[in-house]
N, C-alpha and C positions, 0 to 999 in steps of 0.2 A: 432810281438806283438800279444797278445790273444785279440780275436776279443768275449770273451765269460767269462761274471763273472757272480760268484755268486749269486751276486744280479737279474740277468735276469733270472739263472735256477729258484731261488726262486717264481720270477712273474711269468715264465710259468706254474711252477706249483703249483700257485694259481688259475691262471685262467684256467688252465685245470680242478682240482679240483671242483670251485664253479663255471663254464659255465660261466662270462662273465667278463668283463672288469674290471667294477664298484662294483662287488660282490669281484673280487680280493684286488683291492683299500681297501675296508671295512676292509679286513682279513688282510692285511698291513699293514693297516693306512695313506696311500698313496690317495692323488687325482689321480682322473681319469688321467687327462692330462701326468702326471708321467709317469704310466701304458702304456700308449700308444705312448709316446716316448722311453719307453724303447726296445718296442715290435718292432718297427719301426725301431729302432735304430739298434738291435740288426738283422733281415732281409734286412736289408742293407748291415751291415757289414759283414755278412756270403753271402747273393748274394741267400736267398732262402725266399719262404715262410713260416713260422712256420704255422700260422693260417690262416685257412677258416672263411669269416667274412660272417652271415648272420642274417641281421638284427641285436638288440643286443646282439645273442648269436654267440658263436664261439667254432670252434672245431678244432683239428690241424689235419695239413696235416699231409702224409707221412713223410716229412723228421722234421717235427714237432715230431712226437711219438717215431723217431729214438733217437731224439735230448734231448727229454727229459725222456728217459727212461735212457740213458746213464749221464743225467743231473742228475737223483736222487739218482745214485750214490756216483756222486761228494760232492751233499748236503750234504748226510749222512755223508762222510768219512770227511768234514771240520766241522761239527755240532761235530763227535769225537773227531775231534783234538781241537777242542776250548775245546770241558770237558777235555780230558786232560791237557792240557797246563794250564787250570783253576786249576785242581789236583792241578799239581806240586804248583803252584803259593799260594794256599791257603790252601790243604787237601780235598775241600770239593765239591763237584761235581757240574756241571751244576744242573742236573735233578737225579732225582734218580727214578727207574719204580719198583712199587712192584706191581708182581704178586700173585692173590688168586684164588683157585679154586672157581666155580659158587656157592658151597655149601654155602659160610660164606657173611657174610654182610661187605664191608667196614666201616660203621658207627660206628662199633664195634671198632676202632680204632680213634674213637672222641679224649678221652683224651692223646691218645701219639701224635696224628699230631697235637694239640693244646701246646704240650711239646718238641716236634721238632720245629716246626717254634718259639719257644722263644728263640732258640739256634744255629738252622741253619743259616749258614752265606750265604743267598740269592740260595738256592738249592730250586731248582721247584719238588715236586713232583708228582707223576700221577702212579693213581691204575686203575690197569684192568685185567677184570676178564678173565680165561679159566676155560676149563674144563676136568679131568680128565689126560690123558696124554698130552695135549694139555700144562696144567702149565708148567711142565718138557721142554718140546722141548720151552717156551717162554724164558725159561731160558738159554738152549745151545743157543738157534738162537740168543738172547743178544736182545731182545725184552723188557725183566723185567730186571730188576739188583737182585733179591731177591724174596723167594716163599717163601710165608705165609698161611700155609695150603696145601701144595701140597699134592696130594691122593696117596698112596705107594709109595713104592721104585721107584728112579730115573732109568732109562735107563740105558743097562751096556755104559761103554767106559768110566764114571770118569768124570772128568773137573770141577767136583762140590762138596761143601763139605754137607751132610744133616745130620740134627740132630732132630731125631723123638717129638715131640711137644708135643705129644699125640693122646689117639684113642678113638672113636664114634662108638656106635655100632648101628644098622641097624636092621628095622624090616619091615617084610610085612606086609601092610595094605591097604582094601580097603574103600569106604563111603559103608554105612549100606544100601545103595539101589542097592551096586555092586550084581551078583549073586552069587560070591566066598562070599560074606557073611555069607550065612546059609552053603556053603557046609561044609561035613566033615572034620574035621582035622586029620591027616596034609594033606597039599594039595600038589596030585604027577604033575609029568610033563604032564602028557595027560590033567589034568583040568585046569592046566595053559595053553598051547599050544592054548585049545578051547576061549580062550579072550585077549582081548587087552593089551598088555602093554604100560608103558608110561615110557619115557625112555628121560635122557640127553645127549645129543648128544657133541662129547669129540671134541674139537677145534683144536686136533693134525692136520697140515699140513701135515706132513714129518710120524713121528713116528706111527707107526701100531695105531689105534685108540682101546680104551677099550670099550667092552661091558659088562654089569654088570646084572645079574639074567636075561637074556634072554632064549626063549627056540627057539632053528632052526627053524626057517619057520612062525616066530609069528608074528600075526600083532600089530607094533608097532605104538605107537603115540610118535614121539620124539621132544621136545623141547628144549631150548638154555640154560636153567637152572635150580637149585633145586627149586629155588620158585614158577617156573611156571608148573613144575611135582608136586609138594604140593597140588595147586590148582587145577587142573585137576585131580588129584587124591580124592581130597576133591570133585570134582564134580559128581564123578563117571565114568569118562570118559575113566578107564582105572586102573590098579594095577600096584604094583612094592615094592620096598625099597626105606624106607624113614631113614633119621638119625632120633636115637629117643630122641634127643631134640626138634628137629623141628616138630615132628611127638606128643609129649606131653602130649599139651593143648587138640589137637582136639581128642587123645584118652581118657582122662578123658571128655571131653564134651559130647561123643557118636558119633563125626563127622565124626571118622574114624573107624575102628575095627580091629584089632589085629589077625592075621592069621597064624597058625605054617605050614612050609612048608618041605618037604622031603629034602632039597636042603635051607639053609638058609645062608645069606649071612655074609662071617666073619666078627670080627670086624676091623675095617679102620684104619688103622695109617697114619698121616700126618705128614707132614715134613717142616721146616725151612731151605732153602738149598738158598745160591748163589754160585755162581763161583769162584774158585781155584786164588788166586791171586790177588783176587780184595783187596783193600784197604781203599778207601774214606773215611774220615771222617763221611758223611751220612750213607754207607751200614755200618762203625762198629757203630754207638750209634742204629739203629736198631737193627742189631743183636743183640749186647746186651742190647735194652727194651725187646724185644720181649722176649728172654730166661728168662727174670727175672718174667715174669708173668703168669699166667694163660690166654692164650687169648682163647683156642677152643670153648668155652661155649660161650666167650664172641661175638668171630666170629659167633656164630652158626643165621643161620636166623630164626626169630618167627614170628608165625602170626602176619599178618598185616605191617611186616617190609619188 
């Protein structure tokens, strides 16, 4: 008889998670007392410690991190097989994960997940963002179900189907207190090389990472996204390529200035891409909202958003 269910992988790694007992309770919905019968229970039945109790925090043992590293395996692949068996049973998936690159805003998607949940038959959705090759590879590793703006071409080896969306063209600019402000134009790699750039840093684990208008050996200021290189760019803390939707307003206000460079950056094509195979009722009414619109402009992020 299995001396090991789901439900105890789940609590251990609740309370490994959030540190303590009462903090897992919370995240379950579970009283305390539950929680610590089940921990109890389950260190009985196996003949081991999971957890180091001090005070009210706790941390696991050894055979604790073995047990539950092999445990969130198990989660994962029974968390699949419920959205499957859900598939079959209705069409329409547990969860559905759309990924977007850091460039575009979620919120831009107000009116279709207001048009989706009046149709969706109890599917959870959850957007998160990457950047650069890092979309792509969320989409192989089966992280997202669907890429909503993904930046170039996908990786070779296939498994995906993309369908270009549209492209956003890209200029350099720095704030008018930068010192590439007065220099002349166009500006070569040696006047770049001497200043800072400011750069988004691409979320790929696995896949080579992209670098974009970098020059060898520069010191870089890199951040987790385009709205926080906008800003620091806006501050002067640094140059680069902005999309020039986002880039705009603050060139018509004087907040930023318009730079030609020897070396300027093509314009970007993005892509709508999921997985070869898939079928859910959720991934096709996206696919086909999303095809039917205009979204890039309306993804794009603007000041103050």
């Amino acid at each position: 008889m299995l001396k090991l269910s789901l439900e105890a992988l789940q609590i251990i790694d609740a309370i490994d998670r959030r540190g303590s007992f009462s903090a897992a309770g919370k995240e379950l919905h579970r009283v305390p007392s539950t929680i610590s019968y089940t921990v109890a229970k389950l260190e009985d039945d196996l003949g081991v410690q999971v957890f180091e109790r001090i005070g009210p925090k706790v941390s696991l043992t050894r055979a604790g991190q073995e047990l539950l590293k092999e445990g969130r395996y198990l989660l994962k692949a029974a968390g699949d097989l419920e959205s499957r068996v859900r598939r079959v049973a209705s069409g329409w998936e547990t969860e559905l994960s759309i990924g977007m690159d850091s460039l575009f805003s979620p919120i831009g998607l107000k009116d279709d997940i207001d048009a989706f949940y009046e149709i969706a038959d109890q599917t959870r959705l959850r957007i998160v963002h990457e950047a650069l090759s890092g979309t792509w590879e969320a989409l192989l590793d089966r992280r997202v179900d669907l890429l909503i703006g993904a930046a170039g071409e996908g990786p070779s080896g296939g498994g995906y189907i993309a369908v270009p969306m549209g492209s956003i063209p890209f200029i350099f600019a720095v704030a008018p207190t930068h010192p590439l402000a007065k220099a002349p134009e166009p500006l070569d790699t040696a006047e770049l090389r001497a200043h800072r750039a400011i750069s988004v840093a691409d979320s790929a684990r696995k896949l080579p990472p992209r670098t974009v208008g970098l020059v060898f050996g520069q010191d870089t200021l890199t951040v987790s996204d385009m709205r926080n290189k906008y800003e620091f760019q806006l501050a002067g803390l640094g140059f680069g390529f902005l999309p020039e939707p986002t880039a705009r307003t603050a060139l018509a206000d004087g907040l930023l200035i318009e730079k030609k460079v020897h070396e300027p950056k093509p314009v970007e094509t993005f892509y709508l891409a999921w997985r070869t195979g898939e079928d859910g009722a959720a991934l096709k009414w996206w696919i086909d909202r999303v095809q039917k619109k205009e979204m890039l402009e309306r993804l794009m992020l603007s000041p103050g958003h």
